[in-house]
C-alpha positions, 0 to 999 in steps of 0.5 A: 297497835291500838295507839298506832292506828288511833295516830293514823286515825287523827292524822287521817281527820287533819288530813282530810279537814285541809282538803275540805279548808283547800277546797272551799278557798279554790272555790271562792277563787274561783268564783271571784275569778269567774266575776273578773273575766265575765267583767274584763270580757263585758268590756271588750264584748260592749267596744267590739260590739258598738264599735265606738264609745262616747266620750263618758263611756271612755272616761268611765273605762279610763276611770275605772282602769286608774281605780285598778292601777292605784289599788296596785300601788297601794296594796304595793307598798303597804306590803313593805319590803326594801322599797323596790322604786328606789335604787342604790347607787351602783359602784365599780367593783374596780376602783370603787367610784359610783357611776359605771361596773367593773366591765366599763371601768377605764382603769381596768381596761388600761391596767389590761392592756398594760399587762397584754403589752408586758407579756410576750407569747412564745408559739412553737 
């Protein structure tokens, strides 16, 4: 009995340390959520608001946009996988050649049309 409730004690502890780790990460989440959307939002405020931008003022927005988009990539491909831009060579589940499917393939389409003038259709 005393051993049962000393399990459900410690996994009670385990329990409730994964709360508070959980916590402390949505928190800071958060936070750094918080600091995207007040910068994306003083973006759009500052355009909305002079209504137009000098040429520095654009570059610099432009600037920061392709700092952001070749993060991406890179954090992309250092995160591995099968390469996701290049593409393999499709084949036609048919005949076998590569360029077209088996739904486009011209050699299936003369083999069924072959077979639909081979067979005759009784109605009664």
């Amino acid at each position: 009995m005393l051993t049962a409730i000393d399990r459900l004690a410690k996994g009670t502890i385990a329990v409730m340390h994964e709360v508070a780790l959980l916590r402390t990460e949505v928190s800071a989440l958060r936070k750094a959520n918080k600091g995207l959307s007040k910068r994306r939002k003083a973006k759009k405020t500052r355009v909305r608001l002079r209504g137009s931008l000098t040429v520095q003022e654009a570059q610099d927005l432009l600037d920061q946009k392709a700092i952001g988009e070749q993060l991406v990539q890179e954090t992309r491909q250092n995160s591995g996988g099968a390469g996701g831009s290049r593409t393999k060579i499709r084949y036609c589940g048919v005949c076998g050649k590569p360029g077209y499917n088996a739904r486009t393939c011209k050699e299936a389409a003369e083999s069924s049309d072959s077979s639909i003038s081979d067979s005759v259709i009784v109605i009664s």
